[in-house]
VOLODO-860927 format. One record per residue: residue in one letter; x negated, y, z negated of N, C-alpha, C in turn. Coordinates in steps of 0.2 Angstrom, whole numbers. Each point is the difference from the previous one (the first is absolute). Layout:
BEGIN
REC  r    n_u    n_v    n_w   ca_u   ca_v   ca_w    c_u    c_v    c_w
REC  a      X      Y      Z      X      Y      Z      X      Y      Z
...
END
This chain:
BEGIN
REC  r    n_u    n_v    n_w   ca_u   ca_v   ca_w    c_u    c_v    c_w
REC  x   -261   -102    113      0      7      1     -4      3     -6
REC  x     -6      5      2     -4      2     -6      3      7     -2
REC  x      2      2     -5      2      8     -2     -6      2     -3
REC  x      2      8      5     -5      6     -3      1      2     -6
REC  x     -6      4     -2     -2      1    -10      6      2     -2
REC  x      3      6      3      8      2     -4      4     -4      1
REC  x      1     -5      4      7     -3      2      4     -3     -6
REC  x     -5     -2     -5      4     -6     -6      4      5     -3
REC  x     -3      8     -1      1      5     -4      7      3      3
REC  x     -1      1      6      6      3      3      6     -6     -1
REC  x      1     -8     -1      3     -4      1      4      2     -9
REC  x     -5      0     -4      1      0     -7      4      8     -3
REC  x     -3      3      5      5      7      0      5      1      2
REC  x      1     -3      5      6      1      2      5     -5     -2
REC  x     -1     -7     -5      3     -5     -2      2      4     -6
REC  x     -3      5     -4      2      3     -6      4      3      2
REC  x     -2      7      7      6      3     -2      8     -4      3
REC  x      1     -5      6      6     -3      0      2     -2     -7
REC  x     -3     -2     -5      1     -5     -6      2      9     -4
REC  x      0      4      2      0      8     -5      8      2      3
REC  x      0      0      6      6      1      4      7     -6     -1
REC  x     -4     -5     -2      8     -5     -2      1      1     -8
REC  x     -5      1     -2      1      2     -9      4      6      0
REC  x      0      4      3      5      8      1      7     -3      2
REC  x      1     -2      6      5     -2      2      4     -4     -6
REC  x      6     -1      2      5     -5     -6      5     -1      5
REC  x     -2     -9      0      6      0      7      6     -1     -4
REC  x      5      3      3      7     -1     -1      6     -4      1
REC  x      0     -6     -3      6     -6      2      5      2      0
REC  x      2     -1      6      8     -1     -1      5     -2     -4
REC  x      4      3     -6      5     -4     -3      4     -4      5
REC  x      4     -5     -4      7     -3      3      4      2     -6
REC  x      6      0      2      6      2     -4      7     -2      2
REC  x      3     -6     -3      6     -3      1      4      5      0
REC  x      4      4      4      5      5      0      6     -5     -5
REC  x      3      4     -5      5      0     -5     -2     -5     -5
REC  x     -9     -1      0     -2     -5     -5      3     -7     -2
REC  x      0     -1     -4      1     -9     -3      8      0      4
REC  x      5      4      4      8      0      2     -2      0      8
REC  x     -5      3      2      1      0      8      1      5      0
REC  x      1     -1     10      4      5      4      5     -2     -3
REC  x      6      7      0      7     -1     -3      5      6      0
REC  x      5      0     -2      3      7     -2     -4      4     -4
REC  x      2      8      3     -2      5     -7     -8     -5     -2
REC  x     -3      1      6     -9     -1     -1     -2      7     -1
REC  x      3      5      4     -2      7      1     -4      3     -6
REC  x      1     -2     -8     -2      5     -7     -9     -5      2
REC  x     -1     -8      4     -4     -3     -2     -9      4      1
REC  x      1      6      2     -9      1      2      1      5     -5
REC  x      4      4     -6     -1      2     -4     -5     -1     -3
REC  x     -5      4     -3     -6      0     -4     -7     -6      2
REC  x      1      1      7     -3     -5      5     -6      7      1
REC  x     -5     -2      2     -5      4      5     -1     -4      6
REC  x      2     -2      3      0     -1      7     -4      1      7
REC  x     -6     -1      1     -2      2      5      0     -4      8
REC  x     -4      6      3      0     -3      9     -4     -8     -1
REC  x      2     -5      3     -5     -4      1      5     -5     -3
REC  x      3      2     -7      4     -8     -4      4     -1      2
REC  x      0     -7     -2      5     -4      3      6     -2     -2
REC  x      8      2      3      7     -2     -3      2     -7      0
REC  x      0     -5     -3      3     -5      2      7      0     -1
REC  x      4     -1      4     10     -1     -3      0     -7      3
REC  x      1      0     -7      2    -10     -1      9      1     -2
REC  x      4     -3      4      6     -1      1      4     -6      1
REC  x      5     -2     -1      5     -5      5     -1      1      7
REC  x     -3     -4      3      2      1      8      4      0      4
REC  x      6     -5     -6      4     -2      2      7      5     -1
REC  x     -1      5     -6      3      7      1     -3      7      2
REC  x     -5      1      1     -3      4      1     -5      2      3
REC  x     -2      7      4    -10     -1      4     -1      9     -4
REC  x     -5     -1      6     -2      8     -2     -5      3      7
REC  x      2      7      1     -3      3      6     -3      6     -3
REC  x     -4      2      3     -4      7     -2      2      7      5
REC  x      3      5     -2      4      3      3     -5      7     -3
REC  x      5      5      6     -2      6     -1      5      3     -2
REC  x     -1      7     -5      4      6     -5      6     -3      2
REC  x      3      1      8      5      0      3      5     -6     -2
REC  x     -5     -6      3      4     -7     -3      1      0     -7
REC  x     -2      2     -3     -2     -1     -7      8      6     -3
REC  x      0      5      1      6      2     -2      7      0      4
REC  x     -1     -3      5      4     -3      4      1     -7     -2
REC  x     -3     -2     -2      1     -9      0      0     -4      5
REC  x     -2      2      9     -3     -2      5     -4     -4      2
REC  x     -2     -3      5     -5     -1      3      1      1      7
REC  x     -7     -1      5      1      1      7     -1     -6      4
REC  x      1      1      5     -2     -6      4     -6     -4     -2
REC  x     -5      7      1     -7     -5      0     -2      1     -9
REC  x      3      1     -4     -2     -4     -6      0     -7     -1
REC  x     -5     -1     -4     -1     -7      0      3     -2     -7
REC  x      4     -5     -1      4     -3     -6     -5     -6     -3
REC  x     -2      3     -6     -4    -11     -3      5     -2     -2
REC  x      0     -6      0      4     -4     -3      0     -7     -4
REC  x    -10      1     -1     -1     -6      0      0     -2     -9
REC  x      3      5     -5      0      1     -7     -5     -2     -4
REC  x     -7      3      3     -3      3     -4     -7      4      5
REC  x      3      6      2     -3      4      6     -4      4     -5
REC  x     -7      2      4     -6      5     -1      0      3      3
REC  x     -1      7     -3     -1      9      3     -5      1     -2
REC  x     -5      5      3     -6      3     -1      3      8     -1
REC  x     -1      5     -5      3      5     -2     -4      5      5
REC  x      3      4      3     -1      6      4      0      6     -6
REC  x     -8      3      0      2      7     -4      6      6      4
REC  x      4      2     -6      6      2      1      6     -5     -3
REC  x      5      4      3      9     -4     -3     -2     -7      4
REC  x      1     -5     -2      2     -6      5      5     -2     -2
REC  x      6     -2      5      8      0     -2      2     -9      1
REC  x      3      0     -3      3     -9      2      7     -1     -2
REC  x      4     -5      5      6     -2     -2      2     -6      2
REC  x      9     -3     -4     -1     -7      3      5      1      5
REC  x     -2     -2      7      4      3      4      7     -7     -1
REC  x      1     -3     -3      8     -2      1      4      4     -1
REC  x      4      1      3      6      5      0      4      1     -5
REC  x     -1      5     -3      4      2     -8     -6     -2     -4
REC  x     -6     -1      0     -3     -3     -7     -7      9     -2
REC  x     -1      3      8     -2      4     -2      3      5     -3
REC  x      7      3      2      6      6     -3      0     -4     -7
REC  x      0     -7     -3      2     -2     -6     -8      1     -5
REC  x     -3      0      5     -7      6     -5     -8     -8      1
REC  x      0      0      4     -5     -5      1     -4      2      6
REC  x     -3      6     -3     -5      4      4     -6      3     -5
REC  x     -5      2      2     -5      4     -5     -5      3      5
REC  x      0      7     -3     -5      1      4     -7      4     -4
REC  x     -7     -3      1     -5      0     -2     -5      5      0
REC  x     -5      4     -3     -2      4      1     -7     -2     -2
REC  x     -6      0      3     -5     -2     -1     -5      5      4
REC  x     -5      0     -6     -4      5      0     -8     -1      6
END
């Protein structure tokens, strides 16, 4: 293939400006974030996102007993209720990944009595 006199020019100009437009940009990684740190999911985790910045995209990990405990992603309702519905889905595999949704994201462990005993949190991510 033989290229016309501006062609090299046009290649070289338009390689700077992508290389101009990825130097502006700053991609953004994802945090991960053990929900209640070095302890786990657990009782009274609710204080754990304090002084946290939090945003849409990071990721929760709640690492738990499987064998005592799961965790479901609920809405306001569940969540001050201590609920879930039919079609919630329950992990249970002790040590489950959430991607955060900008806004509240609410979660609890749906065994019975473990959310009212305070084993819920809900997350606020920007």
């Amino acid at each position: 293939m033989v290229m016309g006199r501006g062609s090299a020019k046009q290649v070289m100009v338009v390689g700077i400006a992508i290389l101009c437009i990825m130097a502006m940009t700053h991609p953004t990684l994802a945090a991960v974030y053990n929900v209640g740190g070095s302890t786990g999911w657990s009782y009274n985790a609710f204080s754990w996102p304090n002084g946290k910045t939090l945003r849409a995209g990071d990721v929760l990990v709640f690492k738990y007993n499987k064998s005592q405990h799961n965790v479901a992603s609920v809405g306001q309702s569940g969540y001050n209720r201590c609920t879930i519905s039919k079609r919630t889905k329950v992990y249970r595999s002790g040590s489950d990944k959430f991607k955060l949704k900008k806004g509240i994201n609410y979660f609890i462990c749906a065994v019975p009595g473990h959310c009212k005993a305070g084993m819920k949190i809900a997350i606020k991510a920007l």
